[in-house]
N, CA, C and O atoms as CSV, one atom per row, in Angstrom:
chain,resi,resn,atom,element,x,y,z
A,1,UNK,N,N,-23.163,-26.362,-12.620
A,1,UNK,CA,C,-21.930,-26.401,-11.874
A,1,UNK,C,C,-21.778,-27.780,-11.247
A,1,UNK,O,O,-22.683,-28.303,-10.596
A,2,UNK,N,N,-20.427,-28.425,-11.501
A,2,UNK,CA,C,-20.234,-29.745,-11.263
A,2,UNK,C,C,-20.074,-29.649,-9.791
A,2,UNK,O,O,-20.766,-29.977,-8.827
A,3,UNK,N,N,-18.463,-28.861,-10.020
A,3,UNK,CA,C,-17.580,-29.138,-8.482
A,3,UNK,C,C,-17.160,-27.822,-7.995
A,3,UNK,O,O,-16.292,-27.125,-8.521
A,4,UNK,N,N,-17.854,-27.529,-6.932
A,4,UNK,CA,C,-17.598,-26.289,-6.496
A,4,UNK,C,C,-16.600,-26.452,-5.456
A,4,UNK,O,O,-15.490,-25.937,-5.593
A,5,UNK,N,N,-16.946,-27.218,-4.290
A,5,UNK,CA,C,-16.067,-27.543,-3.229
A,5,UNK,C,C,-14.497,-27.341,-3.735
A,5,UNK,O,O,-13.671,-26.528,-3.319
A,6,UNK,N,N,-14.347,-28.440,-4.862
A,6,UNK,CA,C,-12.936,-28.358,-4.667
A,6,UNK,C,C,-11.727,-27.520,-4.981
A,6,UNK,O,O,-10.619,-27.734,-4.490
A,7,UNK,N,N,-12.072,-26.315,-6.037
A,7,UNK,CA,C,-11.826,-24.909,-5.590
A,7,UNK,C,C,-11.869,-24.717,-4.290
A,7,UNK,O,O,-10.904,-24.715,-3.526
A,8,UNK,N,N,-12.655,-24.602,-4.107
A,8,UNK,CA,C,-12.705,-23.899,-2.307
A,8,UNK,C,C,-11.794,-24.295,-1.450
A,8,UNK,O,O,-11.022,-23.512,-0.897
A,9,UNK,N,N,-11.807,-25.871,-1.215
A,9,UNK,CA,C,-10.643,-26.555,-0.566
A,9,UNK,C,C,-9.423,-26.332,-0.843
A,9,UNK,O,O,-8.643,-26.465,0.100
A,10,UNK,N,N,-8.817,-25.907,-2.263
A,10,UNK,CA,C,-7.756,-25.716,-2.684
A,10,UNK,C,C,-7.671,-24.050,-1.907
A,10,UNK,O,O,-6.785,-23.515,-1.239
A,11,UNK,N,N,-8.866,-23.638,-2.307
A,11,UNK,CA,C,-8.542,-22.107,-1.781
A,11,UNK,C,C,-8.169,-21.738,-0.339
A,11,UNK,O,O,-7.536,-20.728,-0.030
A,12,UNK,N,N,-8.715,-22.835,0.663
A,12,UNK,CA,C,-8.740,-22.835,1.539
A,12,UNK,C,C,-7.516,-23.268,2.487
A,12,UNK,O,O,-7.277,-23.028,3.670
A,13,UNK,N,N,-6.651,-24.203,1.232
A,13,UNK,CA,C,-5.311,-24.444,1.690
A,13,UNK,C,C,-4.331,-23.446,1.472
A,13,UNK,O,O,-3.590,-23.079,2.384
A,14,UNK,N,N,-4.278,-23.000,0.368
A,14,UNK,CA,C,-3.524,-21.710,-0.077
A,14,UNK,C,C,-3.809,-20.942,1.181
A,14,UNK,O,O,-2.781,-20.813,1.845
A,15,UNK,N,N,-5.162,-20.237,1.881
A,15,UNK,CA,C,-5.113,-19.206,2.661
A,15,UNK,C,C,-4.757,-19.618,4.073
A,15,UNK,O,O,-4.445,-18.748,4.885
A,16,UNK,N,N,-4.782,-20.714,4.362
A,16,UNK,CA,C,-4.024,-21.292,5.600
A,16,UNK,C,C,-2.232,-21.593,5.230
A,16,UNK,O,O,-1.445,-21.732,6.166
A,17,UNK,N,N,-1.849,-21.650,4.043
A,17,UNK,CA,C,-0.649,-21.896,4.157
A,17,UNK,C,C,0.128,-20.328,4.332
A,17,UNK,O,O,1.073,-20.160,5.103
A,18,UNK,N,N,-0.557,-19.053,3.324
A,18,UNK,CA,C,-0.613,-17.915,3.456
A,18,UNK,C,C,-0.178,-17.290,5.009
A,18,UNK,O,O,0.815,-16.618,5.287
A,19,UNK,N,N,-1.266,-17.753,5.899
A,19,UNK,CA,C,-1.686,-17.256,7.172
A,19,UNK,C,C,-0.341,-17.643,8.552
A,19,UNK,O,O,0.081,-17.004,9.516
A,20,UNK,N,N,0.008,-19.231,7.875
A,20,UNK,CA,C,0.931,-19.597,8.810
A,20,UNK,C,C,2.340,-19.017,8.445
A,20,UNK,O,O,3.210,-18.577,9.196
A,21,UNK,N,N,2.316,-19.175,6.702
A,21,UNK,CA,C,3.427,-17.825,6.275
A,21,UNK,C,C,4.044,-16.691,6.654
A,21,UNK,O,O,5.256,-16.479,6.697
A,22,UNK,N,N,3.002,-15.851,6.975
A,22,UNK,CA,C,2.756,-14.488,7.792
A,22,UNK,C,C,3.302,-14.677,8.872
A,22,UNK,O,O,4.118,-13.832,9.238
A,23,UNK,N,N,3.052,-15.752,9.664
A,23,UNK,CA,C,3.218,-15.766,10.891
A,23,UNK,C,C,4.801,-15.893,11.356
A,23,UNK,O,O,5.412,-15.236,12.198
A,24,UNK,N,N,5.295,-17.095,10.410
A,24,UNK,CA,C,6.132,-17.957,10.585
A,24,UNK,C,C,7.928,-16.479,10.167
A,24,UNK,O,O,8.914,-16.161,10.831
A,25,UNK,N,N,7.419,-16.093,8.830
A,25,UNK,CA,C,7.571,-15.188,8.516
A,25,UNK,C,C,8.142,-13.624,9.182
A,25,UNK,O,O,9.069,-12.839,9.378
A,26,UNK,N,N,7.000,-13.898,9.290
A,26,UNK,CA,C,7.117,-11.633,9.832
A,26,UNK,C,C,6.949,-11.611,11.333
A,26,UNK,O,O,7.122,-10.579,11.982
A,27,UNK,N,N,6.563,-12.926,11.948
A,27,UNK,CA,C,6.846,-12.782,13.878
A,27,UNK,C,C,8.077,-13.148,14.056
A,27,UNK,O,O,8.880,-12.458,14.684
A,28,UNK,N,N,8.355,-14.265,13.527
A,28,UNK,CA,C,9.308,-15.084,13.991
A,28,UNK,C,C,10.913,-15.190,13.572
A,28,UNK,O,O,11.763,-15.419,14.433
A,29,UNK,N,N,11.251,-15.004,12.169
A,29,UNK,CA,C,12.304,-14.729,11.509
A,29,UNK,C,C,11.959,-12.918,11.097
A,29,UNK,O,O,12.880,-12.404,10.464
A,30,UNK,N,N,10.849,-12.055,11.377
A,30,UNK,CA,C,10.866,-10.285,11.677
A,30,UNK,C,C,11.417,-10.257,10.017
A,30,UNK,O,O,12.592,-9.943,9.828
A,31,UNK,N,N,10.771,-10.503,9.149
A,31,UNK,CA,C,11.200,-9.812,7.634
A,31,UNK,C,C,10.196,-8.994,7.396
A,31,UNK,O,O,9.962,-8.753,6.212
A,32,UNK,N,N,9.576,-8.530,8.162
A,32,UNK,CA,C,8.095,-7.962,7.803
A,32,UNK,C,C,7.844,-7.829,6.485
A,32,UNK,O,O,7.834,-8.953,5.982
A,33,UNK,N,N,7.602,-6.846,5.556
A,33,UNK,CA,C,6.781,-6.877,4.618
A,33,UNK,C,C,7.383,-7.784,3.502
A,33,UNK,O,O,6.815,-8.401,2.602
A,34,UNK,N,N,8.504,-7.697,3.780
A,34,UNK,CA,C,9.200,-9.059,2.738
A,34,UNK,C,C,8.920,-9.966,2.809
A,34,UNK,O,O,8.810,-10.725,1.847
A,35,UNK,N,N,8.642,-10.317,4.239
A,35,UNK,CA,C,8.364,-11.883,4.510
A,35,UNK,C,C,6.730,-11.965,4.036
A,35,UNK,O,O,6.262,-13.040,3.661
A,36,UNK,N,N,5.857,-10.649,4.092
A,36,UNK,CA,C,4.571,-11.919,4.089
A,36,UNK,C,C,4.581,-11.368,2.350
A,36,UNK,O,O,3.898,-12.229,1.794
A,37,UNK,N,N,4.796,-10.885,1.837
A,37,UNK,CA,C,5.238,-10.705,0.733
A,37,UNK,C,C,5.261,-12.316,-0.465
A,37,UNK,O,O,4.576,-12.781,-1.376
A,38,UNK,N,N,6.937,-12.770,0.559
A,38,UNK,CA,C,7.151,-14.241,0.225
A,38,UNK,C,C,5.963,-15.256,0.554
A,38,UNK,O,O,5.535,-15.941,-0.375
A,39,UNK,N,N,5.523,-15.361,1.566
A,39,UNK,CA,C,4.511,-15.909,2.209
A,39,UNK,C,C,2.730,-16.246,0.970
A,39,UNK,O,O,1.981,-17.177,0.673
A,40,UNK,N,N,2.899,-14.807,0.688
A,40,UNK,CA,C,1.916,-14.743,-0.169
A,40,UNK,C,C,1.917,-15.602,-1.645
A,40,UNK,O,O,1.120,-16.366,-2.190
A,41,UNK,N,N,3.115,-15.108,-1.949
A,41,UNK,CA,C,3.900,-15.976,-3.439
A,41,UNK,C,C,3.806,-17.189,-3.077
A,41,UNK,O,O,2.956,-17.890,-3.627
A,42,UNK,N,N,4.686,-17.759,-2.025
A,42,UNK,CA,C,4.380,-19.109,-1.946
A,42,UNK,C,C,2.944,-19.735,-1.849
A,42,UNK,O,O,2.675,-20.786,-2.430
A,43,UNK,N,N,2.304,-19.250,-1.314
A,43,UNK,CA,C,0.688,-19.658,-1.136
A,43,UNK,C,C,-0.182,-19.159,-2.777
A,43,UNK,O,O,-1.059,-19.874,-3.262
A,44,UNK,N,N,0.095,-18.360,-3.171
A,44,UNK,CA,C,-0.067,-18.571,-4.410
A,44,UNK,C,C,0.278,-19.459,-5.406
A,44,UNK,O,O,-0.602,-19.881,-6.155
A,45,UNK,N,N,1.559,-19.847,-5.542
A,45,UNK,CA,C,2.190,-20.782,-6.400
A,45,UNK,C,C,1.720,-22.157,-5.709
A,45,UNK,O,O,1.925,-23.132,-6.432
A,46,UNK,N,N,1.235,-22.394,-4.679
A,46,UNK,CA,C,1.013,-23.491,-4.065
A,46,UNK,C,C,-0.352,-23.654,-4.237
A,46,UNK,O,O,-0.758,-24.815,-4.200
A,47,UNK,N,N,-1.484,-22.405,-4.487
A,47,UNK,CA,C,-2.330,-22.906,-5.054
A,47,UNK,C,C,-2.653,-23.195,-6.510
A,47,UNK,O,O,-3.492,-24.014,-6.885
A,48,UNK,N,N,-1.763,-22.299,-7.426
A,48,UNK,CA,C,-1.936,-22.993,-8.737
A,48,UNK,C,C,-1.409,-23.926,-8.931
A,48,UNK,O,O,-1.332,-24.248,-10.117
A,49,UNK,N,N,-0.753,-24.873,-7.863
A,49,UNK,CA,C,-0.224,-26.419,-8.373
A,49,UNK,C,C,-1.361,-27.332,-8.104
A,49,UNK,O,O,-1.704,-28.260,-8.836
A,50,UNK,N,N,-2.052,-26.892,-6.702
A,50,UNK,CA,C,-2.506,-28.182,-6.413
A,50,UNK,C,C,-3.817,-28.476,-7.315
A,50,UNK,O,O,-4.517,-27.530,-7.674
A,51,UNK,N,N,-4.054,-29.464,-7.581
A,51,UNK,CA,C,-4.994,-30.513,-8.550
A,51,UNK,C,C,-6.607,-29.825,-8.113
A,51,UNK,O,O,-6.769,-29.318,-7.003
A,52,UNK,N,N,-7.570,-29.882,-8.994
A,52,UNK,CA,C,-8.494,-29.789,-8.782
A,52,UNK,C,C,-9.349,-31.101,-8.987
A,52,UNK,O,O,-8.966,-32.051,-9.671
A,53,UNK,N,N,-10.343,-31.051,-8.430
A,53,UNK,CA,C,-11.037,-32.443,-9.121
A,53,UNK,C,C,-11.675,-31.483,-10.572
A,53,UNK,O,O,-11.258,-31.884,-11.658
A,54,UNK,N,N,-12.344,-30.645,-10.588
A,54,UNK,CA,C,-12.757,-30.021,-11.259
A,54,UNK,C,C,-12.367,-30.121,-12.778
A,54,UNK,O,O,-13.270,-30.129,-13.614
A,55,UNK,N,N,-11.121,-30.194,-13.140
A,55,UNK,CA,C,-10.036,-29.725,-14.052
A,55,UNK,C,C,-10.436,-31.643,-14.725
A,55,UNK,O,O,-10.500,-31.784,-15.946
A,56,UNK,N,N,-10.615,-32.651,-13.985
A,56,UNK,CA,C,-10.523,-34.201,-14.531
A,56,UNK,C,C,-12.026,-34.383,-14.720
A,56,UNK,O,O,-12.949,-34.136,-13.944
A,57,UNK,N,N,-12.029,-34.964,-16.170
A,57,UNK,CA,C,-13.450,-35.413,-16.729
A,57,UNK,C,C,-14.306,-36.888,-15.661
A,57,UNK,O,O,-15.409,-37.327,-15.988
């Protein structure tokens, strides 16, 4: 195993972008399950964009 970290870091942004989602989401604009719903999608799609080092020779 080369690169483990940078999965993780990626993972780790996804679940903080997730978390503030939720928040931002379902406290504050009250869409509850829709909102973290969206929240989730976006933090998903936001982690299959971002770059891995992993993925570059």
């Amino acid at each position: 195993m080369k690169d483990s970290r940078g999965p993780l870091k990626a993972l780790a942004v996804a679940t903080v972008v997730n978390g503030i989602g939720d928040i931002v989401l379902c406290r504050i604009f009250s869409y509850g399950i829709a909102g973290a719903a969206w929240a989730t999608m976006v933090s998903q799609v936001n982690h299959s964009f971002l770059p891995s080092p992993s993925f570059y020779p």
